[in-house]
N, C-alpha and C positions, 0 to 999 in steps of 0.2 A: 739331119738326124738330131736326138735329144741328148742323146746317152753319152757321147761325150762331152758337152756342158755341162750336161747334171755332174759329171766325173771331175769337172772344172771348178763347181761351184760354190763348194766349201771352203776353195784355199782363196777366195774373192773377199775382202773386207768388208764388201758394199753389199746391197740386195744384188741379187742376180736372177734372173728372171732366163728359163734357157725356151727357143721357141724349135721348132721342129717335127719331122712327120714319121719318126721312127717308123716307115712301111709304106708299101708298094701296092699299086695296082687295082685299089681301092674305089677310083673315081673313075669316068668318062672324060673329065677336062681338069685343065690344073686348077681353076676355078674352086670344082665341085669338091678337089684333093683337100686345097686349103682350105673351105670351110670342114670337109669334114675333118679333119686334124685339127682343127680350132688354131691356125697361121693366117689367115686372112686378116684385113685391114680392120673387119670387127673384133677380131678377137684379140690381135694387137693391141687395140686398143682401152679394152678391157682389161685386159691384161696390164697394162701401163694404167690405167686409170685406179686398178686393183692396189696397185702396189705404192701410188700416191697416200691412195687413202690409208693401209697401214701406217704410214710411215706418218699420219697426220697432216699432209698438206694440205689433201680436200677433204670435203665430207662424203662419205659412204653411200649418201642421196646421188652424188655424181655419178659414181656406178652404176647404181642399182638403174638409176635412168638410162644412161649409157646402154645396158644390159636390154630392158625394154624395147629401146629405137631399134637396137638392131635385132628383137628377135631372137636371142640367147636362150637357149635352155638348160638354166644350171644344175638342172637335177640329172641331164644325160651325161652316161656313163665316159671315163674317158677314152680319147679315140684306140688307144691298144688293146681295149678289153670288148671292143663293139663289134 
């Protein structure tokens, strides 16, 4: 689940980044669960690679590539509202 992270995340100093699939029954395999909740190792990643480049370590082009390889669609709705 998200919902208690996100609950967590304010009183965190640092960036906090909360990963999770707030809902059930969604997919055929845990697989298919975690992409579609965007928890899989691509979206992790993204996700971390996201949050590098705010912070200025890398550049934005890292992502944006990132985002490509794996076939990302940033314009799809997030997984609670689909």
């Amino acid at each position: 689940m998200k919902a208690v992270p996100d609950q967590i995340a304010p009183y965190v100093s640092k960036r906090f980044i909360s990963l999770g699939t707030d809902g059930f029954g969604r997919s055929d395999t845990r697989e298919a669960l975690r992409r579609f909740f965007e928890v899989d190792a691509a979206n992790i990643e993204i996700a971390v690679l996201s949050a590098l480049a705010a912070d200025g370590v890398i550049e934005a082009s890292v992502v944006a590539s990132a985002i490509d390889e794996h076939g990302i669609d940033t314009e799809a709705l997030d997984p609670f509202r689909r």
